[in-house]
C-alpha positions in Angstrom: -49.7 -88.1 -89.5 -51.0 -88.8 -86.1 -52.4 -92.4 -85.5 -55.0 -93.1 -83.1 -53.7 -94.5 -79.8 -55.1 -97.7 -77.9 -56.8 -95.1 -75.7 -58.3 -92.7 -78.6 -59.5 -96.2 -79.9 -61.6 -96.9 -76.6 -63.9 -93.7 -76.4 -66.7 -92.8 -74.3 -68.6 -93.8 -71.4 -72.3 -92.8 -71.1 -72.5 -90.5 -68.0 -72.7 -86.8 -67.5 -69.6 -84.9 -68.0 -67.3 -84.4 -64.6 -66.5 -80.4 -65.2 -63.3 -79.0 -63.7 -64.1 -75.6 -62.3 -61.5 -73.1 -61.5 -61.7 -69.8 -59.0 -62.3 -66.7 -60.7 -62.0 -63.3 -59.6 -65.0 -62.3 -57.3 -66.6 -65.8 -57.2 -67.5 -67.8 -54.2 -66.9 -71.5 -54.2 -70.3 -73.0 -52.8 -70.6 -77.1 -52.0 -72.9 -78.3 -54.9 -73.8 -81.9 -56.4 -70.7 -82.1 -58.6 -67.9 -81.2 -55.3 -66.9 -78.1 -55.0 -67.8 -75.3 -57.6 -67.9 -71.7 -57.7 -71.2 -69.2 -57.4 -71.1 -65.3 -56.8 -72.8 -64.0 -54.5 -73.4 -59.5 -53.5 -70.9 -56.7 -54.2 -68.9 -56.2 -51.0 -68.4 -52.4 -52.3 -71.5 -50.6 -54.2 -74.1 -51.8 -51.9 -72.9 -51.7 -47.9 -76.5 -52.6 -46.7 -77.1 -55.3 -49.2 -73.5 -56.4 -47.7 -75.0 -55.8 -43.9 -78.1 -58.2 -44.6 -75.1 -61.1 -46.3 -73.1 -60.7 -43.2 -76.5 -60.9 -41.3 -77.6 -63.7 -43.2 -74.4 -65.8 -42.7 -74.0 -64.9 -38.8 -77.3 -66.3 -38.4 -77.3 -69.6 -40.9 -73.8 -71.0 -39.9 -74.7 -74.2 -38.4 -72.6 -76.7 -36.2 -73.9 -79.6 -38.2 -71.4 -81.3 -40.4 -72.6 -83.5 -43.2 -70.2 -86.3 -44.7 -71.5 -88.3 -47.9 -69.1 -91.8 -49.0 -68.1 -91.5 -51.8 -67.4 -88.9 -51.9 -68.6 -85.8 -54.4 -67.3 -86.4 -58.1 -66.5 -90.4 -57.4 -66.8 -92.3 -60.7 -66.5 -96.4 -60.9 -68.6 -97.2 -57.9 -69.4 -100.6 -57.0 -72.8 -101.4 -57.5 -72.6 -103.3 -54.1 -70.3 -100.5 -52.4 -72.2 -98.6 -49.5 -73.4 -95.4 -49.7 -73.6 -93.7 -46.3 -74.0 -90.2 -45.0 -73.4 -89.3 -41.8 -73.4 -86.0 -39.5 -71.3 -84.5 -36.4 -72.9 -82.4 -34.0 -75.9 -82.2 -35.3 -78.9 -85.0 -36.7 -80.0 -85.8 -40.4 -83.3 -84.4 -41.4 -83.6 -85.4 -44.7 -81.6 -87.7 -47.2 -82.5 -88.5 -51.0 -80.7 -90.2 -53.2 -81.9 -90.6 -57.0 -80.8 -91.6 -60.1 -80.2 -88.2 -62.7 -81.5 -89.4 -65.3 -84.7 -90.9 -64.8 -85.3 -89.6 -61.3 -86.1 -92.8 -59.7 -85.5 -92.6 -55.4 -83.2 -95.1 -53.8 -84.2 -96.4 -50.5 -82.2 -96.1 -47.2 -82.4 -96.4 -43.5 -81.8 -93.8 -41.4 -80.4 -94.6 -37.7 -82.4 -94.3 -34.6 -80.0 -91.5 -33.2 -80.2 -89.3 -36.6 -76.4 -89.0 -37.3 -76.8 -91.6 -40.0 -78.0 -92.7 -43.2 -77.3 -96.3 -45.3 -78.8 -97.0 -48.9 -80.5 -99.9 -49.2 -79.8 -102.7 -52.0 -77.4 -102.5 -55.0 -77.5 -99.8 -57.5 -77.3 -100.3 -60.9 -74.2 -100.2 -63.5 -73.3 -96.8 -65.4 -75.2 -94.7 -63.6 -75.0 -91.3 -62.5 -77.1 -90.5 -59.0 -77.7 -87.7 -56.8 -77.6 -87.3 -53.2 -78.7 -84.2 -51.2 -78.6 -84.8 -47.2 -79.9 -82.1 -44.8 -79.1 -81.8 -40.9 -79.5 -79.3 -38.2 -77.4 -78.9 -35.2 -78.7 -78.0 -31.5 -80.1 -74.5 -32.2 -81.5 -75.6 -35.2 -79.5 -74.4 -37.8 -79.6 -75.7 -40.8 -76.5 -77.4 -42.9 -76.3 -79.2 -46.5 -74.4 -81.0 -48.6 -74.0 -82.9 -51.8 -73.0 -85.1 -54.0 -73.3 -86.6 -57.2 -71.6 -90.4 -58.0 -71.5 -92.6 -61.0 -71.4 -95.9 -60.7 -69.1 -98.8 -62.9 -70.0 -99.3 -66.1 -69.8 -102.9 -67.9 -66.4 -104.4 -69.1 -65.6 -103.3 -72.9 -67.3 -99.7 -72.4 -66.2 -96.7 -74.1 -63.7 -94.2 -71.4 -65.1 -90.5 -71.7 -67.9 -88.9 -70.7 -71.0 -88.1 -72.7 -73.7 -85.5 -71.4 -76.7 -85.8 -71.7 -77.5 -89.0 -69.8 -79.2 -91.8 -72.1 -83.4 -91.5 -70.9 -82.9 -88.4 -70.4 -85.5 -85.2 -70.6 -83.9 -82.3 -71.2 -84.9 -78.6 -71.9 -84.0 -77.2 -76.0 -80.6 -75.8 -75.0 -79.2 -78.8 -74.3 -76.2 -79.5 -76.6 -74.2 -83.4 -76.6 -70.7 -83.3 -75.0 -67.9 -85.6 -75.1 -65.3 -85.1 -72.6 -62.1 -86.7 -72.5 -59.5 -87.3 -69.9 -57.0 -86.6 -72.3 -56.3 -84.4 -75.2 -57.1 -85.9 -78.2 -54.4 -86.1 -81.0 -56.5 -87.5 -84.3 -59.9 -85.4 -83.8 -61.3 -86.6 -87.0 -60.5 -90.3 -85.8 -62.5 -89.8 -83.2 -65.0 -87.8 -84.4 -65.7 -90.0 -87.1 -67.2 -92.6 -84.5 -69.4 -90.2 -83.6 -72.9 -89.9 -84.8 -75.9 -87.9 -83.4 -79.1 -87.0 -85.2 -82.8 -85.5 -84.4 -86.2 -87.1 -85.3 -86.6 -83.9 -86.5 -84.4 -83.8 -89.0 -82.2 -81.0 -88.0 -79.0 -81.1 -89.0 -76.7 -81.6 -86.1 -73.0 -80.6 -86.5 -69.4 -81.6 -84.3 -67.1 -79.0 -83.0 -64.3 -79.5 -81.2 -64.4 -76.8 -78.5 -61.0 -77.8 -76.8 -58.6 -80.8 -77.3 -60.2 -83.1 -75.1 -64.4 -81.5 -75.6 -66.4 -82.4 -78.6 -70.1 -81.1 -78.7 -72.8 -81.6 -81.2 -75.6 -79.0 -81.9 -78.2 -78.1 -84.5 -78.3 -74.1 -86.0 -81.1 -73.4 -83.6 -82.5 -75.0 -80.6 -83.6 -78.5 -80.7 -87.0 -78.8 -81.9 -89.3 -79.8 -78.6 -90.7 -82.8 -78.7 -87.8 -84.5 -80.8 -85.6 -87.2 -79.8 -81.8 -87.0 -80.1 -79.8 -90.0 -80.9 -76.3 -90.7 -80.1 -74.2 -93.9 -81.7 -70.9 -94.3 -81.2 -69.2 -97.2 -82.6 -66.2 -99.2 -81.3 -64.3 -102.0 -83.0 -67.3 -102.5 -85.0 -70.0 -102.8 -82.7 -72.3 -99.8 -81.8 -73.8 -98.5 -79.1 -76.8 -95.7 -78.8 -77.9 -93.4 -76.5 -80.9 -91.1 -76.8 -82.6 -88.3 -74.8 -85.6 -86.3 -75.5 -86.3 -82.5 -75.8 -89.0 -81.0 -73.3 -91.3 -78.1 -74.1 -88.9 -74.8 -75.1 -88.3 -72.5 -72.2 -86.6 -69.3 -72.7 -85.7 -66.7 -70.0 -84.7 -63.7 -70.8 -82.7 -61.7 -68.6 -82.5 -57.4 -68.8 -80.1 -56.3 -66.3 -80.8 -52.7 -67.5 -84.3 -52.8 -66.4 -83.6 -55.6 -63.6 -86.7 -58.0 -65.0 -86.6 -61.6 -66.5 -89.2 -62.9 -68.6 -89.6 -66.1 -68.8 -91.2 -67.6 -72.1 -92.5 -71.5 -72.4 -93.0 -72.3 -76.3 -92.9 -68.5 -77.5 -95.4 -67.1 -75.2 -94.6 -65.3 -71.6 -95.4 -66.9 -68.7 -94.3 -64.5 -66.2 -91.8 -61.5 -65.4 -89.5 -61.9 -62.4 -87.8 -59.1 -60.9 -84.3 -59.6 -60.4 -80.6 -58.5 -59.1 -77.5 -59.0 -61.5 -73.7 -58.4 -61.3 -72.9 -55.0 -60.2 -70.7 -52.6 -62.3 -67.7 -53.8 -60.8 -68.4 -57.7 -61.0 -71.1 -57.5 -64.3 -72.9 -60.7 -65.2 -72.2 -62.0 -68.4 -74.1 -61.5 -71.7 -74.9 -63.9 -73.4 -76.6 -67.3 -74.3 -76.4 -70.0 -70.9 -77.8 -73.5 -70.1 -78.7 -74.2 -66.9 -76.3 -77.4 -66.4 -77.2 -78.5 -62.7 -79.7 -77.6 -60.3 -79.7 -78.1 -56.2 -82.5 -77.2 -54.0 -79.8 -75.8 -51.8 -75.9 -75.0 -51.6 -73.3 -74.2 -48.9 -71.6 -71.0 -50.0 -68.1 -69.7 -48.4 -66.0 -66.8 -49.5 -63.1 -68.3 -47.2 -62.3 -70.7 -50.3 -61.7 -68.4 -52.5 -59.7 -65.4 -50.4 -63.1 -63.5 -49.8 -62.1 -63.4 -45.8 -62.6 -60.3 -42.8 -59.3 -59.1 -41.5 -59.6 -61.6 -38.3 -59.2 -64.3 -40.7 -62.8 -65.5 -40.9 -64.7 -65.8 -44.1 -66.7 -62.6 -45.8 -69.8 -65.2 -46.0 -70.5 -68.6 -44.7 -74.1 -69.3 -45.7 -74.8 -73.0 -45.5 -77.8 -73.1 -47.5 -78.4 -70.8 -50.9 -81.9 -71.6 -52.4 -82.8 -72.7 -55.4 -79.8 -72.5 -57.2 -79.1 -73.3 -60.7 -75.3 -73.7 -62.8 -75.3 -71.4 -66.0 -71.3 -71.4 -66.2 -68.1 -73.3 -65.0 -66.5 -70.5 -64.2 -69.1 -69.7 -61.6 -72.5 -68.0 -63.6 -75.8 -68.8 -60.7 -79.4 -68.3 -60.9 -80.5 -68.7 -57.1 -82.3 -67.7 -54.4 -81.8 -64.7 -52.7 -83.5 -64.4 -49.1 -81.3 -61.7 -47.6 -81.6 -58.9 -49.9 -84.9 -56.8 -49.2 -87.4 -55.4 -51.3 -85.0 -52.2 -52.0 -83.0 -54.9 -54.0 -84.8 -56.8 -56.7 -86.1 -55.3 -59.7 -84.1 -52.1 -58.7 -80.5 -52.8 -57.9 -77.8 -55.1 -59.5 -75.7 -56.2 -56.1 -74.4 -59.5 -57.4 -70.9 -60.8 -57.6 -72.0 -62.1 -61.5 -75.0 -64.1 -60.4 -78.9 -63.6 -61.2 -80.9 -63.5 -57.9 -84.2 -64.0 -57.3 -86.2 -63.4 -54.2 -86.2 -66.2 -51.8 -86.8 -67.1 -48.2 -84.5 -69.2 -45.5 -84.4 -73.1 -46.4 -86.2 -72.9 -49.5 -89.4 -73.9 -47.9 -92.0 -71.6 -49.4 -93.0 -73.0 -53.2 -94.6 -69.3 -54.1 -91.4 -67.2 -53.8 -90.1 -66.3 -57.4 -87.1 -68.4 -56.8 -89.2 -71.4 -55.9 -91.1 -71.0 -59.0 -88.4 -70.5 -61.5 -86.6 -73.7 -60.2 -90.1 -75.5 -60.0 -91.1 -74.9 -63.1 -87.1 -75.0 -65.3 -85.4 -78.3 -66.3 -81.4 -79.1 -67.2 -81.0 -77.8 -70.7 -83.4 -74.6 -70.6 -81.9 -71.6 -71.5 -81.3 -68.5 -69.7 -80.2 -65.6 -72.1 -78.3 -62.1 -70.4 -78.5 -58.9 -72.4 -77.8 -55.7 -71.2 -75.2 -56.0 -68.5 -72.5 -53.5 -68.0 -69.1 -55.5 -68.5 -70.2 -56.0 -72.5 -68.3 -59.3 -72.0 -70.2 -62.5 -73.8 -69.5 -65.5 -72.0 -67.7 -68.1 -74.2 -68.8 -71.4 -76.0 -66.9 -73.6 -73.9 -67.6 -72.0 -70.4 -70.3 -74.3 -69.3 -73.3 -75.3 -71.8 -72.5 -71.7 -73.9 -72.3 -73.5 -77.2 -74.9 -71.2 -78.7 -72.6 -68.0 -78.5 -70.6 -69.4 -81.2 -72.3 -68.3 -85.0 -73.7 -71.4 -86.9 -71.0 -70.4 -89.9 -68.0 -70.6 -87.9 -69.6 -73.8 -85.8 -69.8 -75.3 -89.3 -66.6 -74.1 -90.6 -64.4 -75.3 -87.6 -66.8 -79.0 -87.2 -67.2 -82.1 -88.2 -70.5 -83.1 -90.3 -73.0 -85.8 -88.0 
């Protein structure tokens, strides 16, 4: 019989969940919030003008400017009096935010007189998770981005582990709890025995181990909007809570048979999008996804993952994707797509496995579709594929996919909450 170890015995801190992404085939690793992660971007093969407008595209947005954040992306156990800088070569800052995830609140900073730098102001506070997207432009005016997300100390005598989502938090229905570990976990019911999450309304919310070291916690269906979720975790007899809420239900459904995603907010259609999905030989998933993160804009790079031209260079180097959105670790996008024409969306899937949308450069124009989808979706709303090619459902444990998994064999493999 295994016996809890010192470490299984000290569980859980209360911060998002710090995923570790791998390269697949035909994905593109883009610079996001959480480091480096992986997005797809158009079929090299099916589609030679869609390629001709990437290639165009990237010629055109590779930018001189390059943007450093400190810490860097992914840093947990940050001072609350360490600084936070960003800084640029060759090139000036035009914009720098910082903000805490979960309640969105802006921290202050000072930005140099020259442009190449940026300071936050004050001290930050303890266990918590912030965002920071800087933008710069070099001497022609190119664009660059980057990003990263941080998490600061938390308080002597917390739990070790990471729990999504943040406590405050507003989250769309999809949203399942996740414990992350560190470790593999040798006495699961030890540990999930400490767990405890319920709804206000009443659902009945069930464990499931999805891995050795990933425990989520979901009802049969969707959360019920409106409802809070409460977390309690206890340790050595004292308990601590965390709870988030559940937003309005948003649920868009993607056809990539007839290339259109509707987008439905409490059971009723708000609007149809066109859109371009994986082609045949890189098909998007099927399937039920969460969106998990969401950047105004990402640096994408096919060099990173072996996607390069014979001379060596990369196949794409687009410094800033629009309104892009995680649906899946192993690299699942909804984003922006400015360099595809009109011959492309609603007609053609092009993609590498992503969902595009149409978009323009810099995701300055609020009316595009692209704009509007990320405008108007939160973390937590769910994005469901049916249709696509490949027949592949993408699994529970890739990303926020917990609802691929039928409620019997959730129940059967869980632990009661």
């Amino acid at each position: 019989m295994h016996r809890p170890t010192a470490w299984e015995k000290s569980l859980f801190t209360a911060r998002k969940r710090r995923t570790v992404l791998m390269a697949t085939a035909g994905a593109l690793a883009v610079t996001a919030l959480g480091g480096t992660s992986y997005a797809a971007t158009n079929d090299t093969t099916a589609h030679p003008e869609t390629q001709a407008q990437t290639d165009k595209a990237a010629a055109q947005s590779t930018s001189d400017a390059r943007i450093t954040i400190t810490p860097g992306p992914g840093s947990h156990g940050v001072g609350t009096a360490d600084p936070v800088r960003v800084t640029v070569g060759d090139g000036k800052l035009t914009k720098v935010t910082m903000t805490a995830v979960a309640t969105g609140t802006e921290v202050r900073g000072t930005l140099s007189a020259d442009g190449t730098s940026w300071k936050a102001n004050g001290t930050l506070k303890q266990a918590t998770r912030y965002q920071i997207a800087a933008e710069a432009t070099d001497a022609k005016g190119r664009s660059a981005t980057e990003n990263a997300t941080i998490s600061t100390v938390s308080p002597a005598n917390d739990f070790v582990g990471h729990l999504s989502p943040e406590n405050g938090s507003t989250v769309g229905v999809g949203m399942p709890v996740s414990f992350t570990f560190d470790k593999a976990i040798g006495d699961k019911a030890a540990v999930a025995s400490k767990i405890k999450v319920s709804s206000s309304s009443g659902e009945r919310v069930v464990g499931h181990w999805l891995s050795s070291s990933r425990l989520d916690f979901r009802p049969a269906h969707y959360w019920k909007p409106g409802s809070t979720v409460t977390v309690k975790m206890t340790l050595d007899g004292v308990e601590k809570t965390s709870t988030f809420k559940i937003g309005r239900s948003q649920i868009s459904t993607v056809d990539a048979k007839t290339k259109q995603m509707t987008v439905k907010r409490n059971g009723k259609t708000i609007r149809t999008i066109p859109i371009s999905s994986g082609s045949l030989e890189h098909p998007t998933y099927n399937g039920q996804m969460v969106i998990s993160e969401k950047y105004r804009q990402i640096h994408m790079n096919g060099a990173t993952v072996g996607l390069t031209e014979k001379n060596g260079k990369p196949s794409y180097d687009i410094e800033a994707v629009p309104h892009a959105m995680r649906l899946t670790d192993s690299g699942t996008f909804i984003h922006g797509n400015y360099w595809g024409g009109d011959s492309v969306f609603g007609k053609v899937n092009t993609s590498h496995g992503c969902v595009g949308l149409k978009d323009v450069r810099n995701a300055d124009d609020g009316k595009t579709p692209a704009a509007w989808f990320f405008d108007n979706s939160m973390v937590g709303d769910v994005v469901v594929v049916k249709n696509s090619t490949g027949k592949t459902t993408v699994s529970p444990g890739n990303g926020l996919s917990d609802w691929n998994m039928s409620w019997s064999k959730w129940v059967a493999g869980g632990t009661a909450s």
